[in-house]
Every structure is written in structure tokens, then in C-alpha cells.
N, CA, C and O of each residue as an XYZ file, in Angstrom:
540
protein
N     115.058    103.193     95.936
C     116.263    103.275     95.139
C     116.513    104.735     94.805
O     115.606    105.370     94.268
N     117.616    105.287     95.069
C     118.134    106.534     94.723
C     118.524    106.950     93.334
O     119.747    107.061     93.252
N     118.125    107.119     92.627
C     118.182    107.779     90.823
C     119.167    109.168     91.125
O     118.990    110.048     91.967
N     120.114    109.040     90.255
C     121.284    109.954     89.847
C     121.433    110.398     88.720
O     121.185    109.507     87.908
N     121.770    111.513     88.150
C     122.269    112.196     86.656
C     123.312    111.852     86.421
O     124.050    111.622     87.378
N     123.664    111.725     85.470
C     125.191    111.686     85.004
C     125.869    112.977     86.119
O     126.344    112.524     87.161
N     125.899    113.758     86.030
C     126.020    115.065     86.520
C     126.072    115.040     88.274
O     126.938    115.590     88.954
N     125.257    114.488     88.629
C     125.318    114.611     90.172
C     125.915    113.103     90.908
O     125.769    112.877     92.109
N     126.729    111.967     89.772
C     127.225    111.513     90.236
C     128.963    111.698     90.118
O     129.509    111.870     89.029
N     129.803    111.624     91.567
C     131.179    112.009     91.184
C     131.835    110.376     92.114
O     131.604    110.006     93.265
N     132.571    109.816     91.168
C     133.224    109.043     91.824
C     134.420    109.160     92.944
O     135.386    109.914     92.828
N     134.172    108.248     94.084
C     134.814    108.545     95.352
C     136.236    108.927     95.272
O     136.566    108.713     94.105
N     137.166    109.354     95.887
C     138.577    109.385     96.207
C     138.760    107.519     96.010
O     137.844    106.758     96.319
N     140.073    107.044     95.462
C     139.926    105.753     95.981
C     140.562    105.853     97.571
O     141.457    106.627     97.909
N     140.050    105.130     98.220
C     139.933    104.960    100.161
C     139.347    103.437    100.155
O     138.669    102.838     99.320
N     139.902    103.032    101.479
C     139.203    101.897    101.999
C     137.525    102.353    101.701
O     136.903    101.336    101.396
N     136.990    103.095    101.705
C     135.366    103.566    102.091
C     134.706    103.124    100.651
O     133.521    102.952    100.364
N     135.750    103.014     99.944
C     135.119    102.855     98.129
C     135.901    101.819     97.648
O     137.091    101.510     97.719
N     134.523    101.202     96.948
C     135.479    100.375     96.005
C     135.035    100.398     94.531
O     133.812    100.426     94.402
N     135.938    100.393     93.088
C     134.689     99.932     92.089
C     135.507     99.281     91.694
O     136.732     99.388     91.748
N     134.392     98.030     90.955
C     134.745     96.896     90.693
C     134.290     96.823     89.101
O     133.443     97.505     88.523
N     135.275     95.593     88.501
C     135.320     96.160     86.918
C     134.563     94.651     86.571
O     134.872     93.888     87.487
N     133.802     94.050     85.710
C     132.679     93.384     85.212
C     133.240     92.097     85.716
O     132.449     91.384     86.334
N     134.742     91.578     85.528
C     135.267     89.898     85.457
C     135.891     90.251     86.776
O     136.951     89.646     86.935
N     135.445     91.330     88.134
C     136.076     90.957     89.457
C     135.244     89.962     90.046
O     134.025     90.036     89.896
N     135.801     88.975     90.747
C     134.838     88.021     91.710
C     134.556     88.827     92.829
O     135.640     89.338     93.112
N     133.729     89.215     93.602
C     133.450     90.109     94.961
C     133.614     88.983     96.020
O     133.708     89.321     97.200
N     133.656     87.646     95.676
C     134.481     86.611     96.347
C     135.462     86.857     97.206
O     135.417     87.039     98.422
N     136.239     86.848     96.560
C     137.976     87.266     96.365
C     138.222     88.202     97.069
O     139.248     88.229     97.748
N     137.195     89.332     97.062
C     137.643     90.885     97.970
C     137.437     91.038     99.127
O     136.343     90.572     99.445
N     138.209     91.667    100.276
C     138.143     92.321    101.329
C     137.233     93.223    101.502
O     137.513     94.263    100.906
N     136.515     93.245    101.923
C     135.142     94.058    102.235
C     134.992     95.168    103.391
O     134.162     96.067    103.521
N     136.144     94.766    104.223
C     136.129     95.323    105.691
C     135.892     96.507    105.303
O     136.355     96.712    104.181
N     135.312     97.466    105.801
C     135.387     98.914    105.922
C     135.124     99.755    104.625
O     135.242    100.979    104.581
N     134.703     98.845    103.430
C     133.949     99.133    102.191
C     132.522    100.003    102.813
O     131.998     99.614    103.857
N     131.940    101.278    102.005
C     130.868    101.326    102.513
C     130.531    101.355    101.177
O     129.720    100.443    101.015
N     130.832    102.212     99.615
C     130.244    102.031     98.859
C     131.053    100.987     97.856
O     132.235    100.765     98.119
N     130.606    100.515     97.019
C     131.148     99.844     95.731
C     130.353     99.822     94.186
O     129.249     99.315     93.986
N     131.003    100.339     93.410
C     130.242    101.153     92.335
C     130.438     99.897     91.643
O     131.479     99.288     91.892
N     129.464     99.314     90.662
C     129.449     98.403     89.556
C     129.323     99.094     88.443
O     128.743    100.178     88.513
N     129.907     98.559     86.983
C     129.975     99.474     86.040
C     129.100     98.587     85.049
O     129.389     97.391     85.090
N     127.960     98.987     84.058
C     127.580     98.335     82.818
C     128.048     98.998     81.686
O     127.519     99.943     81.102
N     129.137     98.392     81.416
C     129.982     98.757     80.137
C     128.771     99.209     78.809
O     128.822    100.369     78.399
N     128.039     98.532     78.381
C     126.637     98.517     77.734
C     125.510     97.442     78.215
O     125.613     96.352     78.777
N     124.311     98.256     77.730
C     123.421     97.568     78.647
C     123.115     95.922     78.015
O     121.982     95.534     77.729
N     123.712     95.518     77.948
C     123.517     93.744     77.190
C     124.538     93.218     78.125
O     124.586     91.988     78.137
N     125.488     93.915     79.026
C     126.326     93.171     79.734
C     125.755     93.243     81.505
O     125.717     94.172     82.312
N     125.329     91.656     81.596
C     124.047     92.154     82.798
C     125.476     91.122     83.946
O     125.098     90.226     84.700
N     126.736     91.440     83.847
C     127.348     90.979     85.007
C     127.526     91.311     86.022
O     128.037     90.668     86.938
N     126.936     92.901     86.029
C     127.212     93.578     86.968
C     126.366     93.118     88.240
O     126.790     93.227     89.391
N     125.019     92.550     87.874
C     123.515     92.069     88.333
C     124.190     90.907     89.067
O     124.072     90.611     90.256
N     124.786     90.419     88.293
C     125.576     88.861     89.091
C     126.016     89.378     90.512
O     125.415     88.982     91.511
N     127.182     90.361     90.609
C     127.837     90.956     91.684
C     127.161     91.337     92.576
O     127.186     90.860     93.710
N     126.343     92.399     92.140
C     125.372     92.489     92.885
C     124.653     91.792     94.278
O     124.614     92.070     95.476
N     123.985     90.475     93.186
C     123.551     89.669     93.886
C     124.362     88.707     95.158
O     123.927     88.016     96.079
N     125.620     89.026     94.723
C     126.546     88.034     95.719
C     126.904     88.839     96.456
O     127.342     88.355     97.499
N     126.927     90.160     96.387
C     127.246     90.748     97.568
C     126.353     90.919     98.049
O     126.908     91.011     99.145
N     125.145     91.097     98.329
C     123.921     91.393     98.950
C     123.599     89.886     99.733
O     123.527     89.544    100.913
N     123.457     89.228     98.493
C     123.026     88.126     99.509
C     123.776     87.251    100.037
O     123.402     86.779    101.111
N     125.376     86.658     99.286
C     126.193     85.785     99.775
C     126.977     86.540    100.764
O     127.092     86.252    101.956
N     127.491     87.509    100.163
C     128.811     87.902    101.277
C     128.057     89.511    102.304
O     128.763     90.392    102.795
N     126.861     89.470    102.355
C     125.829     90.260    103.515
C     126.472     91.749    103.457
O     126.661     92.458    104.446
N     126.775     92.090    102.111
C     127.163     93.422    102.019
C     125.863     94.663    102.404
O     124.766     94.776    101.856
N     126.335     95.331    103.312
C     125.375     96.713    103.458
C     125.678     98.021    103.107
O     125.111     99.084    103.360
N     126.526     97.787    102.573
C     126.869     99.326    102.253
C     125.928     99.660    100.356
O     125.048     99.126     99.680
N     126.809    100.784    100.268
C     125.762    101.221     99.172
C     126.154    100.278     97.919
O     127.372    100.179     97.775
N     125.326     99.522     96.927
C     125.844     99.132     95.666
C     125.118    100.212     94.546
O     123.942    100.501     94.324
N     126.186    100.577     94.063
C     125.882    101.855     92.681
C     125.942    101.055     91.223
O     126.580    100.029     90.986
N     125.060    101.846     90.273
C     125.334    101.117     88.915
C     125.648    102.477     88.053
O     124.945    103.409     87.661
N     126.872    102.185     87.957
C     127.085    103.387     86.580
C     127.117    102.588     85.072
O     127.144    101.385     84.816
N     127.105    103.609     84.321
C     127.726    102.938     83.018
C     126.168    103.548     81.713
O     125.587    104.540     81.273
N     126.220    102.025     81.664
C     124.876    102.564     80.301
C     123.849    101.929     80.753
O     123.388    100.895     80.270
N     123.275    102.769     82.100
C     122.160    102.568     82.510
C     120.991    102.697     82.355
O     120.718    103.886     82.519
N     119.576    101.753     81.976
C     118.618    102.365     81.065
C     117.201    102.121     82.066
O     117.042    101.259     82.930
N     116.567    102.841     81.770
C     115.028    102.166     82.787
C     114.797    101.484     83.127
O     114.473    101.167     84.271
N     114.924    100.752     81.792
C     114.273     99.580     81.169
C     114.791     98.354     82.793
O     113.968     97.660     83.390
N     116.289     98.429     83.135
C     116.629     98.052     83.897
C     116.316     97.939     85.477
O     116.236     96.833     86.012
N     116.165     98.992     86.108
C     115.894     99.514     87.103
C     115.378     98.570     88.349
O     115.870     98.456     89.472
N     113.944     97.777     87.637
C     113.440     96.969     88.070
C     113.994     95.684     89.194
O     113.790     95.270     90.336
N     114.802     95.417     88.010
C     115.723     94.040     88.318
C     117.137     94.656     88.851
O     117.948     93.801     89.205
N     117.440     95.664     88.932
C     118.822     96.565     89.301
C     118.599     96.437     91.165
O     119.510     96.233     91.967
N     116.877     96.661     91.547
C     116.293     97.240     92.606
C     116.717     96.007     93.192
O     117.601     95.997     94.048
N     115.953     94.604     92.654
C     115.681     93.060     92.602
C     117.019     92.490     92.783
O     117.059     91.424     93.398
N     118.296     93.072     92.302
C     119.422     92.775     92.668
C     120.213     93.108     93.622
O     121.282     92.500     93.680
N     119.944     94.083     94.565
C     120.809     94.529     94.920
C     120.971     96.114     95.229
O     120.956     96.740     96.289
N     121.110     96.455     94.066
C     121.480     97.991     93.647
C     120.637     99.073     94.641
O     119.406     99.075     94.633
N     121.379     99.948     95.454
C     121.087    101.314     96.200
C     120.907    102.467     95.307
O     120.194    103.468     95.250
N     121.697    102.000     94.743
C     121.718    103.540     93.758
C     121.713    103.806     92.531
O     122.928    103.807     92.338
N     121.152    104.088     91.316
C     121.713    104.487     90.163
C     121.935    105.315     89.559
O     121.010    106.127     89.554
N     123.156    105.717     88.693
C     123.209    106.678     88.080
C     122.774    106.117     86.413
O     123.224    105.204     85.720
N     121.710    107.127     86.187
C     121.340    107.226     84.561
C     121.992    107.665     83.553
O     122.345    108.842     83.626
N     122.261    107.092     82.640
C     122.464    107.351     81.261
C     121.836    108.673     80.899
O     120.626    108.898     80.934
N     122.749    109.501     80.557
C     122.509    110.840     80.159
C     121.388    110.892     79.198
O     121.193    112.053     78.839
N     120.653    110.114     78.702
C     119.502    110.646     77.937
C     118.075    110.131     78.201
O     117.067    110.214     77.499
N     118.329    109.422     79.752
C     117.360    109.153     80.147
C     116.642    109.852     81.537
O     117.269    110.458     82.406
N     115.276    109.630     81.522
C     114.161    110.551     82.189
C     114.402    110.580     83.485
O     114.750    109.400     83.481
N     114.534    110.905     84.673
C     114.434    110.603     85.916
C     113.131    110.801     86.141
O     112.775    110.020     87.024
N     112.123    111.566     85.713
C     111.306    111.966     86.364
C     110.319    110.202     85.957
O     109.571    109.583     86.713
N     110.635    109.938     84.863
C     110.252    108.167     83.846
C     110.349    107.025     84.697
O     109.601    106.082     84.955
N     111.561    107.405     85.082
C     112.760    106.311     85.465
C     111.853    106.086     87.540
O     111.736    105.045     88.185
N     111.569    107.052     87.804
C     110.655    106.910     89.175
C     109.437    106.692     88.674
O     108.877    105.762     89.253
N     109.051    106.994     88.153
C     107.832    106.130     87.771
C     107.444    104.842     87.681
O     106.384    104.440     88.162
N     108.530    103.884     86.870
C     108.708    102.844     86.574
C     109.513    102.250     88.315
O     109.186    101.094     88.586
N     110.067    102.653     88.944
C     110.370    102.380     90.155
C     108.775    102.144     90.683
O     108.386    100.976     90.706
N     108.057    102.961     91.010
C     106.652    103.169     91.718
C     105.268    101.951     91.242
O     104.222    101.476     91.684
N     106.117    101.909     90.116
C     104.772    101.131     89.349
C     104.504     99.580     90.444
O     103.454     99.184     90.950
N     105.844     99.012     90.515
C     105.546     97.879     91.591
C     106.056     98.179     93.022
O     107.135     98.688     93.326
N     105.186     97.813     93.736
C     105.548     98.176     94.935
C     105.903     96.768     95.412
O     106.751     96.904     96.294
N     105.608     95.385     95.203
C     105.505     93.858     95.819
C     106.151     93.130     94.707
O     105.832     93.549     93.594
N     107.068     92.040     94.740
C     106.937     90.998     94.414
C     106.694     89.855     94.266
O     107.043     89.553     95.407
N     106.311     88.677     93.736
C     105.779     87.549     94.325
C     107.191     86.922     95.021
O     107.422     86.738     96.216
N     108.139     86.634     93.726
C     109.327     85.871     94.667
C     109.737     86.403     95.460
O     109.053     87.280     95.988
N     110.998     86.138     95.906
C     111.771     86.813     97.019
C     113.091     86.986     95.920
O     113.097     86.852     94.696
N     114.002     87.277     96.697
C     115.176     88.551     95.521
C     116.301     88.693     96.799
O     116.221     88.454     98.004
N     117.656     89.330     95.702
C     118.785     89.650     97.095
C     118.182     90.457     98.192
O     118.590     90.167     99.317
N     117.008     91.720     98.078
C     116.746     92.422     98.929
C     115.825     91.573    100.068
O     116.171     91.548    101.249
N     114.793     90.983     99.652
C     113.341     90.251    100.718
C     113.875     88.988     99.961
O     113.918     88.773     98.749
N     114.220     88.309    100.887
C     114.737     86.570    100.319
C     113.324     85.890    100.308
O     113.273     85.117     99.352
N     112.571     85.897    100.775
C     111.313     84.925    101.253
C     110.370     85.619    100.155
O     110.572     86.797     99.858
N     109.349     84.893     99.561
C     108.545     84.952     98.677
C     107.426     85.839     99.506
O     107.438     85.870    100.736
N     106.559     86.482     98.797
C     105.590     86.929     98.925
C     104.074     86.642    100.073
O     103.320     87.342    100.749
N     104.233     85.347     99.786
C     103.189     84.908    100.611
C     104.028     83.982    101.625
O     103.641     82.908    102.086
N     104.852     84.409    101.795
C     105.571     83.521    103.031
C     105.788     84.640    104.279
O     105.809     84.502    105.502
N     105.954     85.920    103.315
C     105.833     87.367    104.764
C     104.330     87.521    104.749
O     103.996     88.355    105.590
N     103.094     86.905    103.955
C     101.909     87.407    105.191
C     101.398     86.298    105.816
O     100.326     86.485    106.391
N     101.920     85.070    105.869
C     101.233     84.136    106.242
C     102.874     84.101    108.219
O     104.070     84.386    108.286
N     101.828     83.595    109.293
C     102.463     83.317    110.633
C     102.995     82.468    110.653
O     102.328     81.512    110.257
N     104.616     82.078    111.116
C     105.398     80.721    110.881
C     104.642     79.669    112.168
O     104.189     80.109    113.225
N     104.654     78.372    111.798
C     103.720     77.537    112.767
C     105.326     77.146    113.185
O     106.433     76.988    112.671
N     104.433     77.099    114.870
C     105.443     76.808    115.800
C     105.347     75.175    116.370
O     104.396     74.801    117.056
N     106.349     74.378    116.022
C     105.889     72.946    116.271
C     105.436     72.786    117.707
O     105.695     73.816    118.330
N     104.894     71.931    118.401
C     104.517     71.878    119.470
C     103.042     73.013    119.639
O     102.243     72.312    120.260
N     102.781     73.540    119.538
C     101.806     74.549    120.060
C     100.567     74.596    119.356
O     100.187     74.510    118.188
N     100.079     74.762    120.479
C      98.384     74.581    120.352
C      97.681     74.967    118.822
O      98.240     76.017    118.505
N      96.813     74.632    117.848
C      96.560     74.910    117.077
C      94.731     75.599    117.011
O      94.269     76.023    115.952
């Protein structure tokens, strides 16, 4: 996950190439063609709708382009930001980057699976059995 400053993030020209989307958009509803980034905003951090979007574009509607989180972004988040979806974040001006990767680093695995690795944990180290074949 890519960690941003307030400062070193500048929002796109609006273009087909960008989109940002405001908390009550359905990503349903939208045209996607030729989207590469789409910025989600957390108005404050108690409003976790952005996480919703996220998740539907990643995993329902097979978005690859970049998903960004601006707004009032806190560490504390990060985790589940990663777990959702999210490419990129930009931090809340009074928080650590140097913290904020840390807390990225701390887990490297999850047990479940998530918008990013759909399949649980022990389902990527174990070999899928192939019906028919020799055991």
C-alpha cells in the first residue's frame, strides 16, 4: 500500500482517467471504462462507507485501477483500508508515515480471504484435489 502526505497528494484534472466518488455514490451505477484512478473520500473517520465502495469495486465490479482514500485518514485504519481494497492512502496531516508503515508491516498474512486474496489462508497452501486422479 502506498502512504501519502497531505502535501504530496494533488487531485487529478477531472478526465475519463479519474474519478472521485462522494460517500452515498453506488459504484454500481458508474461507467468504469477507462477509469484508472478513483479517489474515495472519509468525510471523518466514523464514516466507514467509503470501505463499502471499495469493496465492490475490487471485488464485484473487478476494478484495477488505483482506489485512493483521502479525507480523515487515521492508522488506526490502514489495516482494513489494505483488506478493502485501497492502493493508496493519503494521511491525515497529523499523522506518522514513518508509524503508519509500520503498522502496514506488522501483518504480512491473513487468515480470511478479503477484496484483495478472496480465498482464506489455508486454502492458498493446501493443493486443489483433482476429481478422478490417483491419490
Amino acid at each position: 500500500m502506498k502512504l501519502l502526505n497531505t502535501s504530496a497528494h494533488t487531485a487529478a484534472a477531472p478526465d475519463a482517467a479519474f474519478m472521485a466518488l462522494s460517500n452515498d455514490a453506488d459504484p454500481r451505477a458508474l461507467n468504469l471504462q477507462g477509469v484508472h484512478r478513483i479517489d474515495l473520500h472519509f468525510p471523518k473517520f466514523t464514516d466507514g462507507r467509503a470501505f463499502s465502495q471499495a469493496f465492490l469495486l475490487r471485488r464485484r465490479l473487478g476494478f484495477k485501477g488505483e482506489i485512493r482514500a483521502t479525507g480523515d485518514v487515521l492508522i488506526d485504519q490502514l489495516l482494513q483500508m489494505k483488506r478493502s481494497g485501497f492502493d493508496t492512502v493519503v494521511l491525515r496531516s497529523d499523522q506518522d508515515a514513518a508509524q503508519a508503515q509500520r503498522q502496514l508491516d506488522r501483518y504480512t498474512a491473513f487468515y480470511q480471504g478479503d477484496a484483495v486474496t478472496p480465498y482464506p489462508l489455508f486454502a492458498s497452501r493446501t493443493k486443489p484435489i483433482r476429481s478422478g486422479a490417483a491419490t
